[in-house]
C-alpha positions in Angstrom: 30.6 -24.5 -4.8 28.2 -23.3 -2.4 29.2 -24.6 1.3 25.1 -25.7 1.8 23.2 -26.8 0.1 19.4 -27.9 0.9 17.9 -32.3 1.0 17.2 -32.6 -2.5 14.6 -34.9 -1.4 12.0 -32.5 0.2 13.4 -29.4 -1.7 11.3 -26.3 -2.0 11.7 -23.1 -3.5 10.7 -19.7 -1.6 10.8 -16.0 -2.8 11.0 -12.8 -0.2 10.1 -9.5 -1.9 11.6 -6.6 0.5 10.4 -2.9 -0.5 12.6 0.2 0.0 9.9 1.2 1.8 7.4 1.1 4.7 5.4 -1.7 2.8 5.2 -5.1 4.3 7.4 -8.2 3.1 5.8 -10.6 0.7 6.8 -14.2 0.9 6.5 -17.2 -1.6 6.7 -20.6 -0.9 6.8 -23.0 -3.9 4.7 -25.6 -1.8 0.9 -26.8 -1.5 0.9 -25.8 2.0 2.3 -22.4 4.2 5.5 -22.7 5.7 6.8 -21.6 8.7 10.2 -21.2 9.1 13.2 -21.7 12.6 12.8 -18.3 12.5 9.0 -17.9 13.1 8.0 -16.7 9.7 5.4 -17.9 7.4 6.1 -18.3 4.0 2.6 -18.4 2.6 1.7 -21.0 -0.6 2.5 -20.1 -4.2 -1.3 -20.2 -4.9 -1.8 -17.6 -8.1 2.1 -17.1 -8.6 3.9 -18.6 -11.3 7.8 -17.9 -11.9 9.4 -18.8 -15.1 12.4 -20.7 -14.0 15.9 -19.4 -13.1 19.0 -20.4 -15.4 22.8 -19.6 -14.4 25.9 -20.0 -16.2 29.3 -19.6 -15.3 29.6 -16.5 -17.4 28.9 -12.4 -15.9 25.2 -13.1 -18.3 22.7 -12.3 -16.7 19.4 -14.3 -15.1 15.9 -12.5 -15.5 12.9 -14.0 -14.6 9.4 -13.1 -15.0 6.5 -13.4 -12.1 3.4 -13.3 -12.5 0.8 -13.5 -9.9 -3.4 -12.7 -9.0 -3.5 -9.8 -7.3 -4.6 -10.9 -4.1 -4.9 -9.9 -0.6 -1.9 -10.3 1.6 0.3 -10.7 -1.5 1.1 -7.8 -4.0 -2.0 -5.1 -4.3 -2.7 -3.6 -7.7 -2.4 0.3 -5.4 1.2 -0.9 -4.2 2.4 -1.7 -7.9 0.5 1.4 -9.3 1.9 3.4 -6.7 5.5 2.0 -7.1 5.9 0.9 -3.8 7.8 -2.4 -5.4 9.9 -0.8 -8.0 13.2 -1.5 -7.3 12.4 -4.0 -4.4 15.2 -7.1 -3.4 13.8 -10.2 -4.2 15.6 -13.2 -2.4 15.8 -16.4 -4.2 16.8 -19.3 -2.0 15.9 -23.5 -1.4 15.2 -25.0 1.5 13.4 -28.1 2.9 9.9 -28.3 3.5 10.6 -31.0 6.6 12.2 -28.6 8.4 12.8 -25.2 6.6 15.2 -22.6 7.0 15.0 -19.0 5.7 17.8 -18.3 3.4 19.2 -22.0 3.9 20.2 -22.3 0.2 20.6 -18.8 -1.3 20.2 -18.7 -5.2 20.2 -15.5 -6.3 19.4 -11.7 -4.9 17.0 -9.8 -7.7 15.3 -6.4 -8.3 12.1 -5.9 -9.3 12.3 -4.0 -12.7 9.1 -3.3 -15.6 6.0 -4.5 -13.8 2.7 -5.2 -16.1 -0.8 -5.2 -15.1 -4.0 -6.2 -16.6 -7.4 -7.2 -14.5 -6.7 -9.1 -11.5 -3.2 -10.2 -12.8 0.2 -8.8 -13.3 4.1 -9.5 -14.5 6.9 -8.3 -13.2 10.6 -8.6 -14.7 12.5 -9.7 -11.6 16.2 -8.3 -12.7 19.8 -9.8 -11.6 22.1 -8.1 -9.4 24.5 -7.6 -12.7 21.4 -6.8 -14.3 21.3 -3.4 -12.3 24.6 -2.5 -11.7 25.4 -2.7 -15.6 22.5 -0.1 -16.7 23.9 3.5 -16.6 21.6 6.4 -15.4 22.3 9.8 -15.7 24.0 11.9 -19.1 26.0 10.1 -21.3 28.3 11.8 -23.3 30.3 10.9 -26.8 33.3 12.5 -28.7 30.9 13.7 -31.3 
């Protein structure tokens, strides 16, 4: 049981996308308006983003979800996906309240960005769990035969 959990009245749903690299941090607030959290940043409105929903179980399955988005200015650019400055980016799932929000007040899942699709001025990305990505194997593989 998670020790906090976010008012279930006012609750909102934000996303931060963290790069590897030098590329700036994209954050997602499920919300008509921008929010701006105790810490001092602003979580800018879900206008053009859509995410598919997150299920859990109590199970080791794992939880994918898709995004999809407008490429858009201050959001993702169509260069930075092209150019693979997202692959493999964290994306933070968590709740908070839009009366007085929080970063990170109600974590809800940690995700990688995985096969990202474009097409015109939108694009998809498979957002992969943390079991997800430790349970692919890279490298040779080798058999008995």
């Amino acid at each position: 049981m998670k020790s906090h959990v976010a008012d279930w009245q006012t609750r909102v749903y934000c996303v931060r996308i963290e790069p590897a690299g030098t590329a700036p941090i994209v954050r997602i607030a499920g919300h008509p308006t921008d929010l701006k959290m105790s810490n001092g940043e602003v979580y800018l409105t879900e206008s053009g983003y859509e995410f598919s929903g997150l299920g859990s179980s109590s199970t080791f399955a794992s939880s994918s979800v898709d995004l999809s988005g407008i490429l858009q200015l201050g959001g993702v650019s169509r260069d930075d996906l092209k150019s693979g400055v997202y692959d493999n980016a964290r994306v933070y799932l968590f709740a908070t309240s839009w009366v007085d929000p929080i970063e990170d007040e109600e974590p809800l899942a940690l995700m990688f960005f995985g096969k990202t699709d474009t097409s015109e001025d939108r694009y998809t990305a498979q957002l992969m769990g943390a079991i997800d990505v430790l349970s692919q194997s890279d490298g040779r593989t080798y058999a008995p035969t």
